[in-house]
N, C-alpha and C positions, 0 to 999 in steps of 0.2 A: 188348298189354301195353306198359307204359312201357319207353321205355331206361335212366331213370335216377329211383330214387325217393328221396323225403324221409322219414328219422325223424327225430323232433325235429331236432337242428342237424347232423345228417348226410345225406349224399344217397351212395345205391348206386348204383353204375353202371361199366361195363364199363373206363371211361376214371377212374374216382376210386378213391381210395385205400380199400384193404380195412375191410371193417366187421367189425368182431372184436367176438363177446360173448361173454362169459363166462357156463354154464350154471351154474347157482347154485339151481336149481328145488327139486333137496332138499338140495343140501351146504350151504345154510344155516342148516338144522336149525332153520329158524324160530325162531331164536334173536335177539334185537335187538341184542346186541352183536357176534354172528359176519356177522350178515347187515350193517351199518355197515362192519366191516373190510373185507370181501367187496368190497362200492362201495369202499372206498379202495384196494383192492390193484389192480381192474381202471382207477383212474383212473393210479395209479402206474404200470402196464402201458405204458400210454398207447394201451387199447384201448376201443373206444365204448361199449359195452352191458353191460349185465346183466341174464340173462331167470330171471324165477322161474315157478313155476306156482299159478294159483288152484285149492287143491284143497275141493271141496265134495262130500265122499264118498258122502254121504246124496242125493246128487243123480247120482252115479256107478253106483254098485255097488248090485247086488241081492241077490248073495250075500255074506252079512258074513261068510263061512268060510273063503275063499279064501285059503292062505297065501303068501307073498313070499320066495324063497329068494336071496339076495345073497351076494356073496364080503366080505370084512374081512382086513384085514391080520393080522388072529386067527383069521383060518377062515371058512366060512361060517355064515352064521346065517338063520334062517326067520323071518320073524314074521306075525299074524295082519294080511294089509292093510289091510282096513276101519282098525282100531284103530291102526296104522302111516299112514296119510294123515289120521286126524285126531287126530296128535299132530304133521303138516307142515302147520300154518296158523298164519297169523297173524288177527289181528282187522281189522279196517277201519282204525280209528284209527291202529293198526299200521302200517296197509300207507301211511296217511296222511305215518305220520313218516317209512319208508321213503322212498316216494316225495320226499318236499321234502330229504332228506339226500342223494338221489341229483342233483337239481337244483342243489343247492348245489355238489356235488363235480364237473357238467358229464358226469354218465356217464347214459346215457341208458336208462331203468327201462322193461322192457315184461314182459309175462307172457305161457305158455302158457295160454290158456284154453279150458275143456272140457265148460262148464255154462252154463244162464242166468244164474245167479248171476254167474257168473264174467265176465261178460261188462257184468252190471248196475255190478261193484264197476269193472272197467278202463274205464269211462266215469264214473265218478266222479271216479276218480282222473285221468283226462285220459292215461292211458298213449296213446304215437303210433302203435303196431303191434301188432296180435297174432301170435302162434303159434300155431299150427294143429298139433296132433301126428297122428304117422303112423295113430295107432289110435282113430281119433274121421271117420274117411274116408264111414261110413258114416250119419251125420248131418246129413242133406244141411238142416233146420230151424236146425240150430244154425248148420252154414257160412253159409245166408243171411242169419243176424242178422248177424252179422259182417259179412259182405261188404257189406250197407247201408248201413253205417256211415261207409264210403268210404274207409276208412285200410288202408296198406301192409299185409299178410296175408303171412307165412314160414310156409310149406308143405311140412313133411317129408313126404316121399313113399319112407320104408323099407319096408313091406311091400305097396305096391300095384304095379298092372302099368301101362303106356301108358293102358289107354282107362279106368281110372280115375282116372289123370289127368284127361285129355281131361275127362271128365264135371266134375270139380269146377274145370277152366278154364271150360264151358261155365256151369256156375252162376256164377260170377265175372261173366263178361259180362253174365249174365241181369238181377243186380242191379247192373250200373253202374259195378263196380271194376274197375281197368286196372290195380290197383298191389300184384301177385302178386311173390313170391322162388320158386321151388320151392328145397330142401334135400334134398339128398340127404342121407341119412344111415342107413345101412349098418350093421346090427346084426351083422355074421356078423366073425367071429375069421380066417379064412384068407382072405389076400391075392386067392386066385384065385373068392373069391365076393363081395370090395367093389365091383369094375364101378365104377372110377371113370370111364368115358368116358359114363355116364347123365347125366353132367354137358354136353358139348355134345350131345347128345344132345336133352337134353329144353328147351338155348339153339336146337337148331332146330326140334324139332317142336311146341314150344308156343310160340316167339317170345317168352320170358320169359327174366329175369335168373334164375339159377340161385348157392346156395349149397352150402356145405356144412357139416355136422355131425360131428365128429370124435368118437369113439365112447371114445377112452382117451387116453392120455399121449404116444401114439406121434406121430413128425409127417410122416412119411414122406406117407401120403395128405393132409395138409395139404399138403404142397408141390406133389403131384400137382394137386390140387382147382384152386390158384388158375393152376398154367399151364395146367392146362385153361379158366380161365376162370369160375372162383367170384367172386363179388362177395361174399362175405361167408363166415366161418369160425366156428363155434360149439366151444369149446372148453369142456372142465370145468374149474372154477376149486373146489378147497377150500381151505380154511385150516389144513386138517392130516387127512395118508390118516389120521391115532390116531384122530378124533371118530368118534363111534357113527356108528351109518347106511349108509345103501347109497349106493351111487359116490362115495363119495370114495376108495376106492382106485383107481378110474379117473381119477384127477382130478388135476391139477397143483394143487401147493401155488404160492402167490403169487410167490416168487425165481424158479421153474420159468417163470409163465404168463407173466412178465416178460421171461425171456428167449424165450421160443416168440411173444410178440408182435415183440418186435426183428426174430428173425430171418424170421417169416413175410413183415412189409412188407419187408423188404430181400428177400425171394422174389420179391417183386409188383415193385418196383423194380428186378430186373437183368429183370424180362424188358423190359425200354424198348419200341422200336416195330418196328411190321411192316418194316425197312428193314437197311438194311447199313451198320452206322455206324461206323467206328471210331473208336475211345474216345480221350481226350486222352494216357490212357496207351500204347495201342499207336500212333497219331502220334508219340508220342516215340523209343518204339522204333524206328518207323520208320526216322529219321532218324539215330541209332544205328546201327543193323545193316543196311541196304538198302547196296547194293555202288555202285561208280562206276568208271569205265573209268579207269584211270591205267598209266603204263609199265611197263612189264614189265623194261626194264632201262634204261641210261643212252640216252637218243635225242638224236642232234645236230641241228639245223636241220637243211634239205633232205633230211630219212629219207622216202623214199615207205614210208610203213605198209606192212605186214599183220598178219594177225591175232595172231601169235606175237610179236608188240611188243608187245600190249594185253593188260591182266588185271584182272579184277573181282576189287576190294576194297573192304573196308567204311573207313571209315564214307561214309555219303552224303553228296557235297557235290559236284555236277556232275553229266557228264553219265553217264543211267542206263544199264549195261551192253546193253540190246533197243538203243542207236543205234549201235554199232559200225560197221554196215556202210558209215554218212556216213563215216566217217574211212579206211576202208581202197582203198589206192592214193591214197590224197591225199598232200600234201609240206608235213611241219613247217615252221613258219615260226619255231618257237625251241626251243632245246635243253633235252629232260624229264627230269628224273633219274630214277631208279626210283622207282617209287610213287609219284610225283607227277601228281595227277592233269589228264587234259587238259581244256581248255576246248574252246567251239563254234568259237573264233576263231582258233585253234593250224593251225588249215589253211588 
């Protein structure tokens, strides 16, 4: 798999700066004014993406009975899914103006896709990447349409193990694409079932660039993710936890996503490089507070030193307290007052 990939004018990679999208799949309630702010709040972020999902239910689901139980800042609420995913779509033309409002604002538009449909409408539209979701693993006809295609593939891998991995890297190969993400992304509420280290984990046993999926508001395992070594963060972005629907009480409202983007690259940025550097600011310090050999009390010419003459104090400017033992039993050649410190030439 590649070291570093392209969606539209961004490239992922181990050594470039975090690719941040904003999950937006249903907190836009397919609504054309919420979904416009949405692209404006993640360009205001100043994060790259925003991924929705093509949902074609009648292409999904065979049971239209199956109900959808979600949390709200009002309680939970159930509703019948069928009739709850086809009230989250938009039309084509739709997805038309979307897309050229997202190009306009430089935020880069991809979708989960999960159908042939869906897959017909993001080559219409010229989208750069799809999404792969965790629970579509088992569709190994639909991955290969995809994978054909030859475009960048983000692959949550929440409820599967290793070798079903393995298996959907191997079809990857089979058709020609090098240019895989895996995402981790970790549906479970207690800390000691997220496994954030599947993250290098799956950067060495599949040799692929690895993300991650942030599951609620919380950024703690965002932080972990990228020193682990994530090329990329998926965050929920709503426009307000009030709107009807499911996850946006998981969700950051825009002020929130704004600062959790700030701070995330400034995450990615102190960790700099594999090496031992110190900072312009502890150099200053340095030179500040590091000690220097100077008198310990009033010394006349001709004092043969020892040690009980000499005392380490700060600030640094001469010679550093490890040379002492050059000066000891040697004979001043001019008289030091206390705390004045010695030179190399002083003997």
């Amino acid at each position: 798999m590649r070291d570093t990939i392209r969606i539209g004018t961004r490239t992922l990679g181990a050594e470039r700066p975090l690719f941040l999208m904003a999950e937006c799949g249903v907190t836009c309630n397919y609504d054309m004014a919420i979904t416009r702010d949405l692209i404006d709040a993640v360009r205001e972020a100043g994060a790259d993406a925003i991924k929705f999902i093509f949902w074609f239910p009648d292409e999904l689901m065979s049971d239209r009975t199956v109900s959808w139980e979600y949390e709200t800042l009002d309680g939970p609420r159930s509703e019948n899914m069928y009739d709850m995913l086809q009230k989250l779509r938009f039309g084509f033309d739709q997805w038309v103006e979307i897309k050229r409002y997202a190009d306009q604002r430089g935020v880069v538009m991809f979708s989960t896709v999960n159908t042939p449909t869906g897959i017909e409408w993001a080559e219409k539209l010229g989208l750069d990447a799809y999404k792969l979701s965790s629970w579509d693993y088992h569709c190994p006809a639909l991955w290969r349409d995809i994978a054909r295609l030859g475009k960048p593939m983000l692959i949550d891998t929440g409820p599967v193990n290793t070798v079903e991995v393995a298996q959907t890297m191997q079809l990857l190969r089979e058709e020609g694409n090098d240019q895989a993400v895996l995402v981790h992304c970790p549906h479970a509420d207690k800390p000691d079932e997220i496994n954030m280290r599947s993250i290098p984990y799956m950067q060495n046993a599949f040799g692929t660039l690895v993300g991650y999926s942030s599951k609620a508001q919380e950024s703690e395992s965002d932080i972990v993710a990228v020193t682990l070594g994530a090329v990329t963060i998926e965050k929920r972005l709503t426009m307000s936890r009030r709107l009807p629907g499911h996850h946006h009480i998981l969700s950051m409202e825009p002020k929130e996503f704004a600062a959790w983007a700030r701070m995330i690259r400034d995450v990615q940025r102190s960790l700099g490089a594999f090496d031992l550097r110190p900072s312009p600011a502890d150099l200053g310090e340095r030179w500040r507070s590091y000690r220097r050999l100077v008198a310990g009390r009033d010394l006349k010419a001709g004092t043969k030193l020892t040690a009980d003459m000499l005392a380490e104090k700060r600030p640094q400017a001469g010679v550093p307290p490890d040379q002492v033992e050059f000066f000891l039993g040697r004979t001043l050649k001019r008289d030091l007052r206390e705390n004045e410190a010695i030179r190399w030439d002083d003997v």
